[in-house]
C-alpha distance (Angstrom), angle and dihedral (degrees) to the residues before:
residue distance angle dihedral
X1 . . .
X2 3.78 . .
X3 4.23 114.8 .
X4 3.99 102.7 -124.5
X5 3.66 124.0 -149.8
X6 3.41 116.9 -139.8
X7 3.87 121.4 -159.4
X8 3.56 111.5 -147.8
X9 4.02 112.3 -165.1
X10 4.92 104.4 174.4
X11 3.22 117.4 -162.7
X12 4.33 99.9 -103.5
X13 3.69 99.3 -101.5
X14 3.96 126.0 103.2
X15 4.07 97.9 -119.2
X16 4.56 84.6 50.1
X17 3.77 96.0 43.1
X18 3.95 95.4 42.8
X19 3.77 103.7 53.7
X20 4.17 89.3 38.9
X21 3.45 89.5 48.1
X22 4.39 91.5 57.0
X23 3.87 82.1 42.5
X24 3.21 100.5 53.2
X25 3.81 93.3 51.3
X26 3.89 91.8 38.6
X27 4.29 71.8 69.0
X28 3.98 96.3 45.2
X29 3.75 80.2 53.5
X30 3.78 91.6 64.8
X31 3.67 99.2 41.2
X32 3.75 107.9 -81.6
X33 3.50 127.1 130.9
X34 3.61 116.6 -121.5
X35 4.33 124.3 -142.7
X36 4.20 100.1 -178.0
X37 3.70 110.6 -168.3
X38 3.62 115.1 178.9
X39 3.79 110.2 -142.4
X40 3.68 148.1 117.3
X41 3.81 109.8 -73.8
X42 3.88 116.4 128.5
X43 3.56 145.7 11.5
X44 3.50 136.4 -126.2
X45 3.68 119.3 -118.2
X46 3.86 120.1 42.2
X47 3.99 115.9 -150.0
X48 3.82 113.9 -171.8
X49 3.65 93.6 -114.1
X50 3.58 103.4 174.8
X51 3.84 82.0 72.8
X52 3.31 108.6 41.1
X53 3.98 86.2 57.0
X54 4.18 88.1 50.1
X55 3.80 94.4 48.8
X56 4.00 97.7 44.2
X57 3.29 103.5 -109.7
X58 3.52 95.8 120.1
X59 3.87 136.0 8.9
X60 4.00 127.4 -122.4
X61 4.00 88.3 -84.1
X62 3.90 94.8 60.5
X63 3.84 87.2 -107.0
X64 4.15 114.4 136.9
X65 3.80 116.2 -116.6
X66 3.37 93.6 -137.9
X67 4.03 141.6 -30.7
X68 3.46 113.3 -68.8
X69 3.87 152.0 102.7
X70 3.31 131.7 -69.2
X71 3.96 144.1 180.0
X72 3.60 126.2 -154.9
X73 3.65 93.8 -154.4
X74 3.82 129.6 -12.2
X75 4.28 88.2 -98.6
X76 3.82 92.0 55.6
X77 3.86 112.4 77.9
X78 4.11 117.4 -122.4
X79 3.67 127.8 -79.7
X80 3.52 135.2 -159.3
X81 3.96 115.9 -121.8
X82 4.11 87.5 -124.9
X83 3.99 89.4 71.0
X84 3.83 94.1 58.9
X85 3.74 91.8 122.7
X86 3.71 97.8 -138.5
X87 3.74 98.7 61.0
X88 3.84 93.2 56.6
X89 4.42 90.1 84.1
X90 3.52 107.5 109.5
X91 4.27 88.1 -119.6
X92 3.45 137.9 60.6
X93 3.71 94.6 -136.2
X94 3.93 93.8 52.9
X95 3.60 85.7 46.4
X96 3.53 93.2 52.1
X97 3.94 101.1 38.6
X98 4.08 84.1 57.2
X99 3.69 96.4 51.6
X100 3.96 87.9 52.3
X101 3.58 91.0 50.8
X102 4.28 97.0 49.6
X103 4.25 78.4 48.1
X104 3.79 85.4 61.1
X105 3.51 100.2 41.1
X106 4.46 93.0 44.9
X107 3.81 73.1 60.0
X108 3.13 104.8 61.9
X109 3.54 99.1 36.7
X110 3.99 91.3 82.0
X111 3.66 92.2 64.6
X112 3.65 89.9 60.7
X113 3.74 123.9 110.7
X114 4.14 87.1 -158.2
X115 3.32 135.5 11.8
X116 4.27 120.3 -172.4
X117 3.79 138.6 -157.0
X118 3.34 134.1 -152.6
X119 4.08 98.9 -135.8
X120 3.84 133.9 72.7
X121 4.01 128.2 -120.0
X122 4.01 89.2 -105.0
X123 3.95 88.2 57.8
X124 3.91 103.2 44.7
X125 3.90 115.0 4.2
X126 3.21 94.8 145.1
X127 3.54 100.6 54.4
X128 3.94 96.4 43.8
X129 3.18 85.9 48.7
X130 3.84 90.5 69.6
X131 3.95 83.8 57.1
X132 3.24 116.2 52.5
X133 3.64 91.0 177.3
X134 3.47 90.3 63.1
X135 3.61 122.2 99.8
X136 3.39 132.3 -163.1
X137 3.84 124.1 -139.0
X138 3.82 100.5 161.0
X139 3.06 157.4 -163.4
X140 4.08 95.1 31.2
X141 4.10 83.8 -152.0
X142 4.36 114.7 173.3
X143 4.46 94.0 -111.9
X144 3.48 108.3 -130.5
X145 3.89 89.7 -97.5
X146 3.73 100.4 66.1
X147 3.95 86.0 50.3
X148 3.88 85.6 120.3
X149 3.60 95.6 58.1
X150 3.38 129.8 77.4
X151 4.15 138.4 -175.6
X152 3.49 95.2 -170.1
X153 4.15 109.0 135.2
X154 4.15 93.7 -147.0
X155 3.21 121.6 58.4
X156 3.96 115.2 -89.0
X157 3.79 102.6 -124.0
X158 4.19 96.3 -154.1
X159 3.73 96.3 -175.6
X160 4.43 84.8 113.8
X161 3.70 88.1 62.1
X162 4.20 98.5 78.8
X163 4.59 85.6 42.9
X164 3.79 91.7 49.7
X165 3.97 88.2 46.6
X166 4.34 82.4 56.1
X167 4.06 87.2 59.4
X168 4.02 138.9 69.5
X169 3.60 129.4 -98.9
X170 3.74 104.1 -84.2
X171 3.79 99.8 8.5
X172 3.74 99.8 109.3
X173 3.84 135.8 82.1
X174 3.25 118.3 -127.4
X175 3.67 117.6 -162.8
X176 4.22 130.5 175.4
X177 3.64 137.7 142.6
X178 4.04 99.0 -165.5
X179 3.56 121.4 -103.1
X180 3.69 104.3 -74.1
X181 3.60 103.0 56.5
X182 4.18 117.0 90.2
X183 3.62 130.5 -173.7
X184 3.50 134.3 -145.3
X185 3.46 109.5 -118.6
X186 3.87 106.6 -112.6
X187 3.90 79.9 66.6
X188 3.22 102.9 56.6
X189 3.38 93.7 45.7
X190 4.01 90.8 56.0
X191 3.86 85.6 45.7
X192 3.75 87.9 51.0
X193 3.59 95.0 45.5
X194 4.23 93.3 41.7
X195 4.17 85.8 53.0
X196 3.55 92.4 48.7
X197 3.73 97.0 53.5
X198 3.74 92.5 53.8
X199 3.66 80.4 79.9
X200 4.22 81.0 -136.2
X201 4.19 127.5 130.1
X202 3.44 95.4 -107.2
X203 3.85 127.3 -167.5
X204 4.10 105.6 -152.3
X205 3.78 104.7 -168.8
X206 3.77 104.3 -157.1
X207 3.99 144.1 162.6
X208 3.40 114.2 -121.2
X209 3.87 102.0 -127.1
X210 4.09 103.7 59.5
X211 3.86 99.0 149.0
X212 3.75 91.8 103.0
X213 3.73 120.7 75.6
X214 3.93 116.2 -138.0
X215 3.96 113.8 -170.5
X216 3.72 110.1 -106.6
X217 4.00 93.3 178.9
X218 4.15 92.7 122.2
X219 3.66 81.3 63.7
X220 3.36 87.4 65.7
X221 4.17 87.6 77.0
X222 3.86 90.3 53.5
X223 3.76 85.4 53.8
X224 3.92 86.8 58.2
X225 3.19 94.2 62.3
X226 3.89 109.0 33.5
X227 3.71 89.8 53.3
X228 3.92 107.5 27.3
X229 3.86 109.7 30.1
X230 4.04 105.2 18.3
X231 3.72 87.5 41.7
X232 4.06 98.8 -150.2
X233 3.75 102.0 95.8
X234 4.40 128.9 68.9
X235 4.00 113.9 -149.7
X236 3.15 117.9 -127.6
X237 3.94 122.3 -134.6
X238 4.09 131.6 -138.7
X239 3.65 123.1 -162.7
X240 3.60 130.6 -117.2
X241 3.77 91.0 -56.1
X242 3.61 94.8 50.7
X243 4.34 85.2 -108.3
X244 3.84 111.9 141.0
X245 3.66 109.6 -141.3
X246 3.91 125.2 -132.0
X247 4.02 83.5 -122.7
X248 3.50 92.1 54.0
X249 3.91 94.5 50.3
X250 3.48 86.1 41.0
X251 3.90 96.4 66.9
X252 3.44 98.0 35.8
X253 3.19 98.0 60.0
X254 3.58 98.7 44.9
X255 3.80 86.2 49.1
X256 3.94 91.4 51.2
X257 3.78 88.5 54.7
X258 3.78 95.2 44.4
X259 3.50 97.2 54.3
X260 3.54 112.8 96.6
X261 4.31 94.8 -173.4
X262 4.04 85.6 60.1
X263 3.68 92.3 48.6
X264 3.77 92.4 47.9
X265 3.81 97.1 46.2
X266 3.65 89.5 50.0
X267 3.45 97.6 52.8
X268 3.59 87.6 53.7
X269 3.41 97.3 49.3
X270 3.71 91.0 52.5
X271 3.86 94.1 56.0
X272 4.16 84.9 50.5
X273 3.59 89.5 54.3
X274 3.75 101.3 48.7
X275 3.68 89.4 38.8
X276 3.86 87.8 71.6
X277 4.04 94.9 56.4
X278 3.87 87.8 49.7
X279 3.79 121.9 92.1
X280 4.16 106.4 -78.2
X281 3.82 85.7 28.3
X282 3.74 120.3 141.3
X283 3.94 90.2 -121.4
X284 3.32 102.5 32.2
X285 4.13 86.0 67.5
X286 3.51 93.8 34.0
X287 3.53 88.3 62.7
X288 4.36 90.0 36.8
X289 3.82 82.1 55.6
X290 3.68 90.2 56.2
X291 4.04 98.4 47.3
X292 4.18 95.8 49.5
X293 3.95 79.9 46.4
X294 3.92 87.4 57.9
X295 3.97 91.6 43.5
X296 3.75 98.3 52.7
């Protein structure tokens, strides 16, 4: 068999470079040889844009019509045109200059012999389902020996490590938002505060500049389904000003823990999910598939 090389080029943001970085040495693992450039290449949610445009929903520019729902197919739930991901840049013309670059990469995506996801069938059936091409070789998870290396871009400050070893399995908090989403600071003092009264050791994983707000309103689809269709996740609600209040973090966190159904669904999901990464998994020979494809 011939030793491939596979050129691996992320899109330069931590939650693009992590997961490519695991697959790319999930590859080394069976024999390929790995060139990792880290630059701008793709993005990471695919809309099917060709028919948005037909059906209205948005014009030529990316821009919606109009506010209003939308499906994707009749197995994907609805969406409101205000989490298209795109239109959440504070300008037109970034908004713009990103829709014209997905455009070019939906292009050339049909001249590709295989095209990969980093999900699972449990997690988004419906949606691959839409793409058959698609294939799923998640979750892109750091194996317990790589634990030494890291692909963070800030500096990991590991000074938690010797307090969490002082607590029990499963007693601590752990709270991030990734490294791209800021908070104004009334909110993270009400997050602060809500933590706090859960009278739980919390871990609060933060960046150190949060006094300008980023838009977080394609989140809002995750939300859907963590909390409404997965069924191991509680939403948590703002007031008229959008502020979530300590109180409100407060409850809903004590609720999440509380609730034994949440607890049990998510432990099942979890064995799903690893299940696919083990030998017979779905991913694991989705991604087998790929390697004898590169060694023909």
């Amino acid at each position: 068999m011939n030793t491939p090389t596979v050129l691996a080029i992320p899109y330069p943001a931590q939650g693009h470079v992590n997961p490519l970085m695991i697959l790319s040495q999930k590859l080394a693992e069976h024999g390929c040889n790995i060139i990792f450039v880290n630059t701008e290449f793709i993005h990471d949610k695919v809309y099917n844009i060709p028919k948005l445009i037909d059906d209205g929903i948005i014009d030529s520019q990316g821009f919606p019509t109009a506010k209003r729902s939308f499906q994707l197919s009749p197995s994907i739930r609805e969406m409101d045109t205000g989490l298209i991901w795109w239109t959440n840049f504070p300008d037109s013309e970034t908004q713009r200059k990103t829709f014209q670059y997905l455009l070019s990469i939906r292009k050339t995506q049909y001249s590709t012999d295989w095209c990969f996801c980093n999900t699972t069938n449990e997690l988004e059936h419906a949606a691959l389902s839409c793409f058959p091409k698609l294939l799923p070789i998640g979750p892109l998870l750091k194996s317990n020996n790589n634990e030494d290396s890291t692909t963070s871009f800030l500096e990991e400050d590991l000074s938690c490590m010797s307090w969490l070893d002082n607590h029990s399995t499963a007693s601590v908090l752990y709270v991030a938002f990734g490294s791209t989403t800021r908070f104004n600071e009334k909110q993270f003092v009400e997050l602060a505060l809500g933590l706090d009264l859960t009278n739980k050791p919390f871990l609060l994983v933060m960046r150190q500049d949060f006094k300008y707000e980023l838009k977080v309103r394609s989140r809002f689809y995750n939300k859907l389904y963590i909390c409404d269709d997965l069924k191991v996740g509680l939403g948590l609600e703002g007031d008229e000003n959008g502020l979530i209040s300590h109180g409100e973090i407060k409850v809903k966190v004590e609720q999440l823990l509380g609730d034994e159904n949440i607890k049990s669904r998510s432990l099942e999901l979890k064995e799903k999910l690893k299940s696919n990464n083990e030998e017979g998994g779905a991913s694991r020979e989705n991604l087998r598939k790929f390697v004898t494809c590169l060694k023909k």
